[in-house]
Structures are given as structure tokens and as C-alpha cells.
C-alpha positions as CSV (number, residue, x, y, z in Angstrom):
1,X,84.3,-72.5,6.9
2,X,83.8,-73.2,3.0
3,X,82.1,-69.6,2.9
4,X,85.6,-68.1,4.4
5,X,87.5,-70.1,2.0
6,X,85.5,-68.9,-1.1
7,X,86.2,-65.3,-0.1
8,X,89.9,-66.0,0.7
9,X,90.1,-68.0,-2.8
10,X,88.3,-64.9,-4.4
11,X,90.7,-62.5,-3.0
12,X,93.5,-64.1,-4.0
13,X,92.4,-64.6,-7.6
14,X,91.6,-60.8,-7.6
15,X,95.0,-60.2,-6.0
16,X,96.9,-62.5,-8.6
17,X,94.9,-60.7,-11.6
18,X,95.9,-57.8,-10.3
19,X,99.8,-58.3,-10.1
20,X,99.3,-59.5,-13.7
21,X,97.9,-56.4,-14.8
22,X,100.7,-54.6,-13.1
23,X,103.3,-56.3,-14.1
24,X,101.9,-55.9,-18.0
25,X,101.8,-52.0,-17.3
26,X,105.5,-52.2,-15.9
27,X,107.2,-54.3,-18.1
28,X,105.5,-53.7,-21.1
29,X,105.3,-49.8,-22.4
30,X,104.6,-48.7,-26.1
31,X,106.4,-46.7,-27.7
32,X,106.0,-43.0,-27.6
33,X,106.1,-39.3,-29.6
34,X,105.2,-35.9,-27.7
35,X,105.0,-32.6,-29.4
36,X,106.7,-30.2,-27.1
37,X,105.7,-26.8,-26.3
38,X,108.3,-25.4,-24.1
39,X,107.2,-21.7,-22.1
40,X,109.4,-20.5,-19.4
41,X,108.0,-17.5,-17.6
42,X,110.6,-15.0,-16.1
43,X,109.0,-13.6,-13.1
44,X,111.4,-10.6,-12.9
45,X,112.6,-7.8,-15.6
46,X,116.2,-7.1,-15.3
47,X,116.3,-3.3,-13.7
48,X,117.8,-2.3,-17.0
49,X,116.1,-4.0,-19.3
50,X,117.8,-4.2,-22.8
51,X,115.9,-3.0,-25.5
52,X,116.0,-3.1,-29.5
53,X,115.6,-6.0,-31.7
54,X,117.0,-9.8,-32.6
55,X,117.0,-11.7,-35.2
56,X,116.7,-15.4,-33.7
57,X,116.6,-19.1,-35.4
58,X,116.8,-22.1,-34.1
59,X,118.3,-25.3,-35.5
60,X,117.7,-28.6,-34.5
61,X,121.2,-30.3,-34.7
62,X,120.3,-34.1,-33.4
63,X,121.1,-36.7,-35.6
64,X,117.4,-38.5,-34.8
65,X,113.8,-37.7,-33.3
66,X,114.1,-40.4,-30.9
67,X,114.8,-39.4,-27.4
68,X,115.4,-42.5,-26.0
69,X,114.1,-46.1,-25.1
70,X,111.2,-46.8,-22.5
71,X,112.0,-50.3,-23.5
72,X,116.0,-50.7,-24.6
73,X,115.5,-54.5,-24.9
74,X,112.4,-54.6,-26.9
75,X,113.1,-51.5,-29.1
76,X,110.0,-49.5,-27.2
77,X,111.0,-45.5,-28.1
78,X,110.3,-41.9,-26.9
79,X,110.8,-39.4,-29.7
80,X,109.5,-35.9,-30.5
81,X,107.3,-35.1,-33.5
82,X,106.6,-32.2,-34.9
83,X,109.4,-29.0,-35.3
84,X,111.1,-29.1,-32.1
85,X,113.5,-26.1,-33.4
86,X,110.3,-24.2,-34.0
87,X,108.5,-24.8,-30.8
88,X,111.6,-23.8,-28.4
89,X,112.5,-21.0,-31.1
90,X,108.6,-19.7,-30.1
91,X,109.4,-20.7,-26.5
92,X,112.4,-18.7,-26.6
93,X,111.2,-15.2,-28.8
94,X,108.4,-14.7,-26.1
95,X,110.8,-14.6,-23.1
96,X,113.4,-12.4,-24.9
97,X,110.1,-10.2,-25.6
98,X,109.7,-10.3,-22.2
99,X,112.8,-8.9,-21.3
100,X,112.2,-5.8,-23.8
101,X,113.2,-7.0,-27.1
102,X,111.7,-7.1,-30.1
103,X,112.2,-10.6,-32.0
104,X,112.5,-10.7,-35.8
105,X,112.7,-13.6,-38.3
106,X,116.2,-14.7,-39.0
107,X,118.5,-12.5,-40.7
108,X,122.1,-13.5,-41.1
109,X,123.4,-9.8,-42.1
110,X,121.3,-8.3,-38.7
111,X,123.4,-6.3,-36.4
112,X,122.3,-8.4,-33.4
113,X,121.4,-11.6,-34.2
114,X,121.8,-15.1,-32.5
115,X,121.4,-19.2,-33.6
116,X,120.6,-21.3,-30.9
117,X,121.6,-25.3,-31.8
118,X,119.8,-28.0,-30.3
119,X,123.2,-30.7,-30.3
120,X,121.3,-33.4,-27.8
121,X,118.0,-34.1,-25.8
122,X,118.2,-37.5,-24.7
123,X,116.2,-39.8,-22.2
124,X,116.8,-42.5,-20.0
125,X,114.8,-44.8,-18.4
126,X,116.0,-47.0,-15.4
127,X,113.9,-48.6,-12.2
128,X,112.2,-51.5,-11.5
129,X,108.8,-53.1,-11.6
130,X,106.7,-50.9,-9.3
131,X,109.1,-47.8,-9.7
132,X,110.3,-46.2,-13.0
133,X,112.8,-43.2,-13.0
134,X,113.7,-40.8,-15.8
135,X,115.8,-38.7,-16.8
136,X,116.4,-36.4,-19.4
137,X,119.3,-33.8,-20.7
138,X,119.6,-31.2,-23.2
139,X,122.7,-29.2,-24.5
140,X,122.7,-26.3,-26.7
141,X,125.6,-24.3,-28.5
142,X,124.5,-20.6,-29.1
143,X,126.5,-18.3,-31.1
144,X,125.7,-15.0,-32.2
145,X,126.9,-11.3,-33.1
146,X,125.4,-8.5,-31.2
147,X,126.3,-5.0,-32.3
148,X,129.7,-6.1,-33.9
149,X,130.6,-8.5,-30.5
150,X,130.7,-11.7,-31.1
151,X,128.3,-13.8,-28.3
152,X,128.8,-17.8,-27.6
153,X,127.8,-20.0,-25.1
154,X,126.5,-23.5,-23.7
155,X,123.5,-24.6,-22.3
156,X,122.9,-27.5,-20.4
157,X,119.3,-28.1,-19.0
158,X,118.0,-31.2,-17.0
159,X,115.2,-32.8,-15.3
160,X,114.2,-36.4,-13.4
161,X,111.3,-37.6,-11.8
162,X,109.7,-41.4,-10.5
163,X,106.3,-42.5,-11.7
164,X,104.8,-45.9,-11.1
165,X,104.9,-48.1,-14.3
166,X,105.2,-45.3,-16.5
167,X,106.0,-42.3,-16.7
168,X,103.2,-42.0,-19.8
169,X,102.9,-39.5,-22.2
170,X,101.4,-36.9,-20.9
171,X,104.3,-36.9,-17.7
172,X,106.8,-37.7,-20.4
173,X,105.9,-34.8,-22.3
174,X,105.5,-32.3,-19.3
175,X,109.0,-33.6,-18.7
176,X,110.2,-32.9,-22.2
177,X,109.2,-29.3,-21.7
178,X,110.3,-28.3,-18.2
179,X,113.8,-29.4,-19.8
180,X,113.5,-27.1,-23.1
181,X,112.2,-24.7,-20.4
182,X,114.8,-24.2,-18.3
183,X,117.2,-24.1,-21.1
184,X,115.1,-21.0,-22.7
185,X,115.2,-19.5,-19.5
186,X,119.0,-20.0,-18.8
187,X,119.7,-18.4,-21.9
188,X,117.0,-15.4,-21.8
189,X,118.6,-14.2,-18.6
190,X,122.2,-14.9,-19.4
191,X,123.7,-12.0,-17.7
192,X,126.6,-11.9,-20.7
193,X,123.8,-11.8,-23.3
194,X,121.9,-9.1,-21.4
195,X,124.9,-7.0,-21.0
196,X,125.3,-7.1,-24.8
197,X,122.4,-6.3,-25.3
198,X,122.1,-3.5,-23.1
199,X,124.8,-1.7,-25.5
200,X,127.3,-3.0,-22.6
């Protein structure tokens, strides 16, 4: 019998190290910073493609870098680093150039041209021990002139998913971009836009 209750002893220290470690990987993250890099591919050119150029810019209007808490009580933060205006102003340029226009550098006196502010992206982190959800939002105010029409509009992008203990960085900052994603692509196949700049 002692050899069965040596295993059953050893199993259950492995087992009780084992829930420790977890429970320091659930309850405990660091804090984090992603760089995003937003791409949204548009599978299908409108049948009319509009054609000509843009001037585009991007401003990043949020009052901080940090996203949001993986750890409210304790202080623990997601944030962003690097130019987030710059990386979904890139994001966005190659799938307007993908719909048949030519992107230039920001000119406020441009006959078409269109500023894209970034007013919130914001994470939240909720769950418990063994199962963490997040969730994260973006809004955007775009305003433009194309042609001598004036252009506005809202975007409003989002994405959740569970991970166990985490999600880390790397799922943290795939989330970050299918967000800015699906914002980019909201507004690069806004049939109002496209119409305007079809010459509509």
C-alpha cells in the first residue's frame, strides 16, 4: 500500500503546484503595450470603382495611450505604443488604393480630402479564474470635403473573444487590429463616400 500512497501523495503535490501556477497566470497579469498594424483587405472592387486622388490624415484624438486595465485593482494596463494615427492612416491609404484612388499626404486646401479622428479605443477585461473575456470598441468621427461636398460620418468598430488566463500580448494585439480593421474597412467601402467620390 505505501507505494500507492507515495504516488497518490505525488500526484497531489503535482496537482496542488499546478493550481498554484494557474492561479498566478490568472490572477496576476503584467501590464501590457502592443504596436498595432491594422490591414483590412476588401475582397471585392466596387463595379464603379471611383477614381482620382485624396488627401488623408489621421489624428489620434484620445486623451491617453492606455486602452484599458488587465488588472483594474492592481493598476495592471494595456496601452498602445508607437503612432497609432499613423499605423491605421497606412492601414487605411492602402484600402482606399485599393478601391482606385490615389492617396496623397494631407492637404487642407485639396479638392477631396478627408480627416479621420480616432475619439476612443478602449478595453475591457472581465471573467474569472480559468476564463478571461475581452472586449474592445473604437469610434471614429470623419469629416471631409470632396469636390466642394462636404462628407461626415461615424464609425464604430468592435471585437471580443475568451482566452484562458490571458488573453497575452500577442492575442491582445491581434485583437487591437481586427478592431482598427474593421473600422478602415467600414469606412473604405462607405457607400456615401464612394458615391462622392465617384463624382456622384
Amino acid at each position: 500500500m505505501a507505494p500507492v500512497t507515495g504516488r497518490r501523495t505525488g500526484l497531489a503535490g503535482l496537482l496542488a503546484g499546478l493550481a498554484l501556477a494557474l492561479a498566478a497566470a490568472g490572477c496576476a497579469p503584467g501590464p501590457q503595450s502592443v504596436r498595432p498594424a491594422p490591414t483590412a483587405a476588401i475582397e471585392e472592387r466596387p463595379a464603379d470603382p471611383p477614381s482620382g486622388t485624396l488627401a488623408l490624415r489621421v489624428i489620434d484624438r484620445r486623451p491617453s495611450p492606455v486602452l484599458g486595465y488587465r488588472d483594474e485593482g492592481r493598476g495592471v494596463t494595456l496601452r498602445t505604443e508607437g503612432d497609432l494615427a499613423a499605423a491605421v492612416r497606412e492601414g487605411l491609404a492602402a484600402a482606399l488604393a485599393g478601391q482606385g484612388l490615389e492617396v496623397l499626404a494631407w492637404d487642407g486646401e485639396a479638392e477631396r480630402r478627408l480627416t479621420v479622428h480616432i475619439r476612443s479605443l478602449d478595453y475591457q477585461r472581465s471573467g474569472g479564474l480559468l476564463s478571461r473575456r475581452v472586449r474592445l470598441r473604437s469610434q471614429w468621427w470623419v469629416q471631409g470635403r470632396i469636390d466642394g461636398a462636404p462628407y461626415t460620418a461615424e464609425v464604430a468598430a468592435s471585437a471580443e473573444q475568451r482566452a484562458l488566463f490571458g488573453p497575452g500580448k500577442a492575442q491582445n494585439r491581434k485583437l487591437v487590429d481586427r478592431v482598427l480593421a474593421r473600422g478602415i474597412r467600414q469606412l473604405a467601402t462607405s457607400p456615401e463616400l464612394l458615391r462622392l467620390l465617384r463624382g456622384g
